[in-house]
N, C-alpha and C positions, 0 to 999 in steps of 0.2 A: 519572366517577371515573377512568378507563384514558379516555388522548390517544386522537384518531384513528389508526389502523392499528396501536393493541398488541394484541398476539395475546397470549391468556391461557392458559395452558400448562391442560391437561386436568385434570391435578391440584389444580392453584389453582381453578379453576374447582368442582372435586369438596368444595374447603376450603370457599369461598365458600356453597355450594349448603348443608352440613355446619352452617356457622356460624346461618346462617337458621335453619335446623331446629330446633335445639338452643339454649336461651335462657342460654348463656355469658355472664360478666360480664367476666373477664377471662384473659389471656395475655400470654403472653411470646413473642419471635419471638428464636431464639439465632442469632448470628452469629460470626465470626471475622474478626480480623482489626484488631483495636483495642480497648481496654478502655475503656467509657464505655457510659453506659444512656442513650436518646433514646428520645422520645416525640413525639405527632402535633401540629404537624400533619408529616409529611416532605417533601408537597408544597409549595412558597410559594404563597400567595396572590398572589402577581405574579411568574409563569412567569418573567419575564426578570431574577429577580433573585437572584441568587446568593447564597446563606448570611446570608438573611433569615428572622430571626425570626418564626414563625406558628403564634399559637395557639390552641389549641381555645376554648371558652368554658368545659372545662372545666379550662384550664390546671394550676390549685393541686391537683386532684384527681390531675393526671397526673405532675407534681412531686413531690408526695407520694407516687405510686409508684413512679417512678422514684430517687428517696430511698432507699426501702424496699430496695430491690434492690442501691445504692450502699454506702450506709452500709451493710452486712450482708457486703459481699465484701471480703477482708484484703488486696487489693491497689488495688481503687478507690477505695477509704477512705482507700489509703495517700497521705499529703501529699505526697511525693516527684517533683518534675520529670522527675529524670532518668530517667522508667522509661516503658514502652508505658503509653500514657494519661497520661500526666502532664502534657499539652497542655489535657486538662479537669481538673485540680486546683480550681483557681482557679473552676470550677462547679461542684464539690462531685461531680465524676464522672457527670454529669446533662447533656444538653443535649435542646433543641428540635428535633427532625429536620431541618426543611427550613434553619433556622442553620446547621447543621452540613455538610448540602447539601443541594438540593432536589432531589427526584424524584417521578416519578408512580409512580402503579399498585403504593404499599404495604399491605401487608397492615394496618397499624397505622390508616392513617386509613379504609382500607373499614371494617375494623370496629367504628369510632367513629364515621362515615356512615351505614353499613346495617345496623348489629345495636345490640344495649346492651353489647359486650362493648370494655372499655378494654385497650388492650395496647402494651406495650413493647418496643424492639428493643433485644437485649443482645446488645454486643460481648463476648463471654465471653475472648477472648485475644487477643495480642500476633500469634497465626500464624492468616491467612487458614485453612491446611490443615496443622493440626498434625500431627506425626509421631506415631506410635501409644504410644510410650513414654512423650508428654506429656499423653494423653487422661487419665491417671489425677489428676494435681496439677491439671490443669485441673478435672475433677468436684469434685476436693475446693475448691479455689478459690470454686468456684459455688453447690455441692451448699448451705452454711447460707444464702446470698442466696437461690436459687431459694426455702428454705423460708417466708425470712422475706416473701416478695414474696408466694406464695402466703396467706397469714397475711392478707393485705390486702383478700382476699374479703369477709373479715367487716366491712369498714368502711364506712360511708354505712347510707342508709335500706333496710331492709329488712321484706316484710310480704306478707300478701295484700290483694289490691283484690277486694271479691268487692259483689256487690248484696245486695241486703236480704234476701234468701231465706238470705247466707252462699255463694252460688253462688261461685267466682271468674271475675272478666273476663278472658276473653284479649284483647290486645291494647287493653288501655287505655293511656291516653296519662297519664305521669307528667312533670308541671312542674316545676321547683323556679324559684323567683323568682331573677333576679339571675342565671340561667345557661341561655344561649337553647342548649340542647340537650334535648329531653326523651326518655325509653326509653318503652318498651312493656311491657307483662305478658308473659307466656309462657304458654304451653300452662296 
């Protein structure tokens, strides 16, 4: 997942360890510095290629939340060119990570590699490092996307896998046909 020689800061690592544990389905990872929601993969699948398209298998699922999070916020939604973000209009405020650029050692494709939990990076604004007088238009900006994004827990198969006793399996292997990724049970 991490190129040779990345050094994984203590705390990503403390995340990493965190996410395993706990049988998460999904997150958001907020950023600054552009309005646009991106989903995995972020790395390309061919290292030497710049702002190539690469996606998951389970693309439509990660669309559809990255949607959820788009359409819900009153400025990503907004059709307007001329604004921060308005370079992704014309994707409906949505793009594929590593399209947009490629990098390694995201949080968004570890945890669509090593856990069941699917997650989003959301440019929440226009300033890398807002001033403190705009943290508040910012929240509200985000504050009904974040809810509707969250909303989106409830969607796909949900259930226990247990054996004929009713026992539940940890760590069974769920397929769906047609999408070569499959989760795991939980605890």
């Amino acid at each position: 997942f991490f190129s040779v020689g990345f050094q994984v800061a203590p705390e990503t690592k403390a995340v990493m360890k965190w996410l395993r544990s706990i049988p998460f389905v999904l997150s958001a990872s907020l950023h600054g510095g552009e309005l646009v929601v991106t989903y995995p993969y972020d790395y390309s699948r061919h290292p030497m290629e710049e702002k190539m398209f690469s996606p998951t298998p389970d693309e439509k699922m990660f669309k559809m939340l990255a949607k959820a999070y788009a359409d819900a916020h009153p400025v990503i939604s907004d059709r307007s060119e001329l604004r921060c973000g308005g370079n992704f209009v014309k994707r409906g405020g949505i793009i594929n990570g590593a399209e947009w650029y490629s990098f390694t050692g995201g949080m968004a494709d570890f945890n669509y590699l090593h856990t069941n939990c699917f997650e989003v990076t959301v440019e929440v604004g226009c300033e890398k490092f807002p001033l403190e007088e705009e943290l508040f238009t910012i929240w509200h900006e985000n504050r009904d996307a974040l809810l509707n994004y969250m909303e989106m827990v409830h969607r796909g198969i949900k259930g226990i896998v247990s054996d004929k006793f009713g026992n539940p399996i940890k760590n069974a292997r769920i397929s769906v046909r047609g999408i070569q990724h499959d989760v795991t049970t939980g605890n």
